[in-house]
N, CA, C and O atoms as a Tinker XYZ file with bonds, in Angstrom:
   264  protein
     1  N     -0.893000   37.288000  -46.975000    73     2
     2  CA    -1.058000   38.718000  -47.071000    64     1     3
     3  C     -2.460000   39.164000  -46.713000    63     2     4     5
     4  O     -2.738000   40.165000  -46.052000    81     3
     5  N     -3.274000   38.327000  -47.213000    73     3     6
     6  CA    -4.853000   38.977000  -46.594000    64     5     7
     7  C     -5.190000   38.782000  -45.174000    63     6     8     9
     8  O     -6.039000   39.392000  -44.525000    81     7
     9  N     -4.141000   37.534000  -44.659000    73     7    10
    10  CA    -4.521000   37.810000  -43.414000    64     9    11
    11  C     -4.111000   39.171000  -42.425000    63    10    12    13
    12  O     -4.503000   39.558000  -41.324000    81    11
    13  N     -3.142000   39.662000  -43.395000    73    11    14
    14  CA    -2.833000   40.768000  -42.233000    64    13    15
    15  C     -3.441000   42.405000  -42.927000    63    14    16    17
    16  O     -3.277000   43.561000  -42.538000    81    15
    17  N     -4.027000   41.937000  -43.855000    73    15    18
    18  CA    -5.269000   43.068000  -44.162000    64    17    19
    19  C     -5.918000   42.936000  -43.634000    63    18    20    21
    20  O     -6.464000   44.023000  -43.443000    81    19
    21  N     -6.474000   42.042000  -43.017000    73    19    22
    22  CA    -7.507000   41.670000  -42.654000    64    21    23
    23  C     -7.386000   42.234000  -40.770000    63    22    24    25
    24  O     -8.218000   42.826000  -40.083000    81    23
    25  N     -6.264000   41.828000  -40.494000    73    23    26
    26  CA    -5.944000   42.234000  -39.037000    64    25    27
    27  C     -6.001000   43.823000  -38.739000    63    26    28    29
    28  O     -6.417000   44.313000  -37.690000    81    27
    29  N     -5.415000   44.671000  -40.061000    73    27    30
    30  CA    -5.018000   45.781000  -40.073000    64    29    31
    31  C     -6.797000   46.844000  -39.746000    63    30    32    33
    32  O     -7.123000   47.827000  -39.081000    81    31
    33  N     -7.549000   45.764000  -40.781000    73    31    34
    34  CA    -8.805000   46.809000  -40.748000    64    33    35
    35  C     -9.801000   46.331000  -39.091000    63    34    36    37
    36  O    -10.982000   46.639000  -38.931000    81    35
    37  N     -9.279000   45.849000  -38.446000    73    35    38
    38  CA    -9.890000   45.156000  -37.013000    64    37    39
    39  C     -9.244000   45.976000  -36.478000    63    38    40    41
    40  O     -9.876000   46.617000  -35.637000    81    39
    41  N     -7.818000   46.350000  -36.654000    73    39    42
    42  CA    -6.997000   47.004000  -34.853000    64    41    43
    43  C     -7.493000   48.723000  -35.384000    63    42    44    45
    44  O     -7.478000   49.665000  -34.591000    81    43
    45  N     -7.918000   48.864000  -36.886000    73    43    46
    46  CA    -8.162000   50.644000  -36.830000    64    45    47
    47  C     -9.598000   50.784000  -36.173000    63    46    48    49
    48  O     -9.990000   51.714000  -35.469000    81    47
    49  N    -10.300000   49.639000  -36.565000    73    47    50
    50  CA   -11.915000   49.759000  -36.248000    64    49    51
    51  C    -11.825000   49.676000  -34.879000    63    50    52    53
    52  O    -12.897000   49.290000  -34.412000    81    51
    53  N    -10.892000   49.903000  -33.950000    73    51    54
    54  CA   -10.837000   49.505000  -32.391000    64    53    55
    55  C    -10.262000   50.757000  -31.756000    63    54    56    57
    56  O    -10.291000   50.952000  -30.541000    81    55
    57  N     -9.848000   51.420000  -32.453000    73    55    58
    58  CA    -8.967000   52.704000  -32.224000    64    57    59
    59  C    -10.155000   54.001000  -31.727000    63    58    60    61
    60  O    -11.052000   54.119000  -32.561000    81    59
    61  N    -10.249000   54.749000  -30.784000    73    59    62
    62  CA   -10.861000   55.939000  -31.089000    64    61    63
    63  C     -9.698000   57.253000  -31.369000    63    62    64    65
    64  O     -8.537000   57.430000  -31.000000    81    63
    65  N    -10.450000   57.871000  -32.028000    73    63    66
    66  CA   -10.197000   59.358000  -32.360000    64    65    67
    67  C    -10.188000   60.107000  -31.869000    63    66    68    69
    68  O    -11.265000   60.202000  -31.281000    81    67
    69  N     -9.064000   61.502000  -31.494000    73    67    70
    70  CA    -9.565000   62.475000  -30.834000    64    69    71
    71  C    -10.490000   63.287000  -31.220000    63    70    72    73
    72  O    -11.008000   63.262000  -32.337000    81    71
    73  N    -10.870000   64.375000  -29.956000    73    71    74
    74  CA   -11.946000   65.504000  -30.823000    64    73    75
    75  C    -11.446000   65.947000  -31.152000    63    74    76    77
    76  O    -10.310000   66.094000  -30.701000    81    75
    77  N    -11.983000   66.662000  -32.457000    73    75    78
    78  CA   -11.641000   67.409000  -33.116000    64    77    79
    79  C    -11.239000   68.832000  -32.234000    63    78    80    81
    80  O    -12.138000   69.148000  -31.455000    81    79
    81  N     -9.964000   69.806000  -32.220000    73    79    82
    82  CA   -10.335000   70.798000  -32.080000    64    81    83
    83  C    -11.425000   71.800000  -31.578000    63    82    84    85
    84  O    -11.634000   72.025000  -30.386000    81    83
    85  N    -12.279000   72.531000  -32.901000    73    83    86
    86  CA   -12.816000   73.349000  -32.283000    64    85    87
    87  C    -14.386000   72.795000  -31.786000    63    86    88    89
    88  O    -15.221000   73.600000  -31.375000    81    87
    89  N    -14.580000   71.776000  -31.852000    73    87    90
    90  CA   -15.487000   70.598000  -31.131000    64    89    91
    91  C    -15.103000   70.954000  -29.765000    63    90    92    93
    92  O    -16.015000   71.410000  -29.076000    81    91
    93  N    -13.821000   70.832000  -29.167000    73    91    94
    94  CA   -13.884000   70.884000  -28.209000    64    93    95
    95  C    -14.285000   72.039000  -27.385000    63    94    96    97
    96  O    -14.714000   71.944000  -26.235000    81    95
    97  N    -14.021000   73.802000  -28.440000    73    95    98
    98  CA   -13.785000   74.854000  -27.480000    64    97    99
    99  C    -15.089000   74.718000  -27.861000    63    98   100   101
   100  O    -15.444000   74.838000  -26.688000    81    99
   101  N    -16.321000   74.549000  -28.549000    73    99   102
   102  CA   -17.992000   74.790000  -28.294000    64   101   103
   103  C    -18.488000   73.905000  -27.175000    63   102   104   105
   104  O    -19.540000   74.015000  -26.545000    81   103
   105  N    -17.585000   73.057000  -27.057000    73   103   106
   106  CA   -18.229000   72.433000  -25.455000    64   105   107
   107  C    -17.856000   72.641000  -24.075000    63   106   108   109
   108  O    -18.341000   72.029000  -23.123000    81   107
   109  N    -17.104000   73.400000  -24.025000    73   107   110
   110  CA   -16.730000   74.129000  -23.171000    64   109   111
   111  C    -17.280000   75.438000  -23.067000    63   110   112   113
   112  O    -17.354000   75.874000  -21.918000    81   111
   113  N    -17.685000   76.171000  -23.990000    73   111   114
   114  CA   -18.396000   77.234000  -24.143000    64   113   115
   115  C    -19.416000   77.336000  -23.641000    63   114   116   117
   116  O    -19.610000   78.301000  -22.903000    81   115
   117  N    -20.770000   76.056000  -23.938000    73   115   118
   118  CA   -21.535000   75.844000  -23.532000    64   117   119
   119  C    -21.671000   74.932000  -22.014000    63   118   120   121
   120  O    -22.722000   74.538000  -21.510000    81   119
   121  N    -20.507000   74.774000  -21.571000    73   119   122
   122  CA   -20.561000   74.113000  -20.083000    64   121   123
   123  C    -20.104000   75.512000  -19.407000    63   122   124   125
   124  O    -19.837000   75.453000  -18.206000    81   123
   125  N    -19.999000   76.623000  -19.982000    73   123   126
   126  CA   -20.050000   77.565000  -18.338000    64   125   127
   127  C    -21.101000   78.352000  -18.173000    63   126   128   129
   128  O    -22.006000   78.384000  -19.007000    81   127
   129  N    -21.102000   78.985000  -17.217000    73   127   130
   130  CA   -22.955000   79.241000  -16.626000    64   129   131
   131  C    -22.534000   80.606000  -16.490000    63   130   132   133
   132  O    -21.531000   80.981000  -15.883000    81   131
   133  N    -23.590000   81.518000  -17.255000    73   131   134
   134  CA   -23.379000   82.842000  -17.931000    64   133   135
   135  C    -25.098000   83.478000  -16.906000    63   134   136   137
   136  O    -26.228000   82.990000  -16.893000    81   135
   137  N    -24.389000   84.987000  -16.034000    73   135   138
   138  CA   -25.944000   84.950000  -15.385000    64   137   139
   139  C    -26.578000   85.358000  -16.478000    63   138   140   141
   140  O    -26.340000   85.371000  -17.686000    81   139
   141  N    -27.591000   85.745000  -15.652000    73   139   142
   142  CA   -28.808000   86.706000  -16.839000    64   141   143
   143  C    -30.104000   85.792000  -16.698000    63   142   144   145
   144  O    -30.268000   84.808000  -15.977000    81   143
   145  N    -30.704000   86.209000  -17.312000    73   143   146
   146  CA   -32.297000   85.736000  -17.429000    64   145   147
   147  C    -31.901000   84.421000  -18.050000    63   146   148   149
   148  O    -30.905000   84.208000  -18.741000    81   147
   149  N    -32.693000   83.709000  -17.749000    73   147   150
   150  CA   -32.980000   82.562000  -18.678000    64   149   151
   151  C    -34.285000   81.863000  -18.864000    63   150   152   153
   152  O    -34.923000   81.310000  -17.969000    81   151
   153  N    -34.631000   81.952000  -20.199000    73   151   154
   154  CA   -35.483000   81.482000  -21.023000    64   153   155
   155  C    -36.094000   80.631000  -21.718000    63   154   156   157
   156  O    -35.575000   80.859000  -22.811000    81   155
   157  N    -37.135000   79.454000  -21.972000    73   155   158
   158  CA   -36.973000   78.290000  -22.295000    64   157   159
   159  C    -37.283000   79.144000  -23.979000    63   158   160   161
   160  O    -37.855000   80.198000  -24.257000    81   159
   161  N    -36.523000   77.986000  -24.913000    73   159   162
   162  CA   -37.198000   79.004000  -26.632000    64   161   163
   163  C    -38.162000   78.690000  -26.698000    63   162   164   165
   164  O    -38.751000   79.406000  -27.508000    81   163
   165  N    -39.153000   77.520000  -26.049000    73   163   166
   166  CA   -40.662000   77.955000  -26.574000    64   165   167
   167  C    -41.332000   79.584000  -26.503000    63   166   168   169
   168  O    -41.854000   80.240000  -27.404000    81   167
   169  N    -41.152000   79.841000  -25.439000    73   167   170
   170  CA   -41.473000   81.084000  -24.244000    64   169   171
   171  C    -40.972000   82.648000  -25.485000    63   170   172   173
   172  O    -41.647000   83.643000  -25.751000    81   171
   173  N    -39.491000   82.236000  -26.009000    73   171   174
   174  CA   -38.990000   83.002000  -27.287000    64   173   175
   175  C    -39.868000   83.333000  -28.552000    63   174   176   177
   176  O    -40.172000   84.443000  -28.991000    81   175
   177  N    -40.186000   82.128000  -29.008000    73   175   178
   178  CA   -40.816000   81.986000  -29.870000    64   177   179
   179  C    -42.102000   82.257000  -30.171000    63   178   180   181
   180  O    -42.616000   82.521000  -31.258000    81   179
   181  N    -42.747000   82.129000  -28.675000    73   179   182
   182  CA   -44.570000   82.122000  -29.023000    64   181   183
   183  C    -44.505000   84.037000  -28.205000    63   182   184   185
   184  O    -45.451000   84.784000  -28.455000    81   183
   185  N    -43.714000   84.380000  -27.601000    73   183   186
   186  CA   -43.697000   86.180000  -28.117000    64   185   187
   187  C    -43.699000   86.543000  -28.702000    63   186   188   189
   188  O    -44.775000   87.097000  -28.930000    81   187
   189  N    -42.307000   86.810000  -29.994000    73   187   190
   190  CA   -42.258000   87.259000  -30.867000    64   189   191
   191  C    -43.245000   86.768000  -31.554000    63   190   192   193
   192  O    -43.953000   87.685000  -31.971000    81   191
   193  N    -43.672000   85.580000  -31.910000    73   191   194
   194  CA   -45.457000   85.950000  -33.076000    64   193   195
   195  C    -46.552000   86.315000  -32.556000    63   194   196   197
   196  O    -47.604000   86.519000  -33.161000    81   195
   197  N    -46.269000   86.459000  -30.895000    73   195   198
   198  CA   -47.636000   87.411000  -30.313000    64   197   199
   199  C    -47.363000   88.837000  -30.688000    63   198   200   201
   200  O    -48.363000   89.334000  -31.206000    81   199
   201  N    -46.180000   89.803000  -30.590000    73   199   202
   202  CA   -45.350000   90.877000  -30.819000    64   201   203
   203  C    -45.947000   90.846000  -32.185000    63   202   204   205
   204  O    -46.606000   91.815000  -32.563000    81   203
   205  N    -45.761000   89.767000  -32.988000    73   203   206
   206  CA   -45.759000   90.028000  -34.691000    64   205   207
   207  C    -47.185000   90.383000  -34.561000    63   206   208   209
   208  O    -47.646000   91.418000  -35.042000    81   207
   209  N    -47.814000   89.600000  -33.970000    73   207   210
   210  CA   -48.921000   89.162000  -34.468000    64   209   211
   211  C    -49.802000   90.672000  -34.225000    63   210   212   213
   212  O    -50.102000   91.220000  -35.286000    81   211
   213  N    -50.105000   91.168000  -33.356000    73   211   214
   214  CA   -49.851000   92.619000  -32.707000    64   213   215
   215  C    -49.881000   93.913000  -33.217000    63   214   216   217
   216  O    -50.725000   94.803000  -33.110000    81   215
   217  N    -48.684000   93.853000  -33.855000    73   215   218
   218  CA   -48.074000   94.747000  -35.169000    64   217   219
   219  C    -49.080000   95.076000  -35.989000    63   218   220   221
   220  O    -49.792000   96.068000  -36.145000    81   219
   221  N    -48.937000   93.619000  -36.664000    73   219   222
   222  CA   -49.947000   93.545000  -37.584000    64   221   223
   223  C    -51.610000   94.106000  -37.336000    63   222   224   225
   224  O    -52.389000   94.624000  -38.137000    81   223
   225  N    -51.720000   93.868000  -36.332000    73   223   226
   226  CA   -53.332000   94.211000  -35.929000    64   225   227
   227  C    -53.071000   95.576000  -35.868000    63   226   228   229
   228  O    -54.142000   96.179000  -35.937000    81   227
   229  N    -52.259000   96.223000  -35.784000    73   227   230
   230  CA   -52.254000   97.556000  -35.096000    64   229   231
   231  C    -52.163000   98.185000  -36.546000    63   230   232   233
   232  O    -52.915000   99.142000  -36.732000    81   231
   233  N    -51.361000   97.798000  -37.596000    73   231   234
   234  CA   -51.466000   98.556000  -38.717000    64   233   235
   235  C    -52.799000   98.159000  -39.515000    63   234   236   237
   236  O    -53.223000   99.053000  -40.247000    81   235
   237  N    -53.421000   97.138000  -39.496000    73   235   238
   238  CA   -54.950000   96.783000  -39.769000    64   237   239
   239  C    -55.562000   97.475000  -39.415000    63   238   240   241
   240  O    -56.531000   97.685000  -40.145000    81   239
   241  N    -55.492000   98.260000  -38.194000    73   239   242
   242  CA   -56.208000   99.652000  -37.353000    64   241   243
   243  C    -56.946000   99.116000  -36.535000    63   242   244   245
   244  O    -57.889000   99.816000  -36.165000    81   243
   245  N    -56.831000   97.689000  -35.923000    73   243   246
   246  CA   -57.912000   96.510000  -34.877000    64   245   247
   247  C    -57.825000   98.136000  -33.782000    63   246   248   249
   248  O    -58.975000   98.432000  -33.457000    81   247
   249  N    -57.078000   98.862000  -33.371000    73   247   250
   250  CA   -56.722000   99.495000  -32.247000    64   249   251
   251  C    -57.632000  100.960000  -32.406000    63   250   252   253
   252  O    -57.690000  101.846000  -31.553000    81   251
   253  N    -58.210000  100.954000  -33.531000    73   251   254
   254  CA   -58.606000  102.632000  -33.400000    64   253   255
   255  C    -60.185000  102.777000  -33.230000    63   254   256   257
   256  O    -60.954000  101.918000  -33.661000    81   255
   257  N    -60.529000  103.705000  -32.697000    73   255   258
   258  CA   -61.760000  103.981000  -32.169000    64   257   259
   259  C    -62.623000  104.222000  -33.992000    63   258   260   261
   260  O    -62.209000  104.699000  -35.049000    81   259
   261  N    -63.718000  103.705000  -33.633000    73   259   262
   262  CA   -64.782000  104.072000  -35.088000    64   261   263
   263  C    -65.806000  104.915000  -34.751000    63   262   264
   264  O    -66.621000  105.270000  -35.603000    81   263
């Protein structure tokens, strides 16, 4: 009997799985090519805290004549 436990847990460990579902429709989503601008997110990222950064100076009053 253990030998064919033993067989049983070898032929599942050999098996693959399908994908899951909605695994599949996000990769497909992301394999079609949408126009528009495109952006690297560093480029995203270091704006908006120049933008922030900005803001901020501007309500500090860095911007007004003395």
């Amino acid at each position: 009997m253990s030998g064919s436990k033993k067989a049983k847990k070898s032929g599942g460990s050999s098996e693959r799985r399908p994908t899951a579902m909605p695994a599949a429709g996000l990769l497909t989503f992301y394999e079609e090519d949408i126009g528009g601008i495109k952006l690297r997110p560093e480029y995203v990222v270091i704006s908006a805290f120049l933008l922030s950064l900005l803001v901020v100076m501007a309500h500090l009053g860095f911007f007004t004549p003395r």
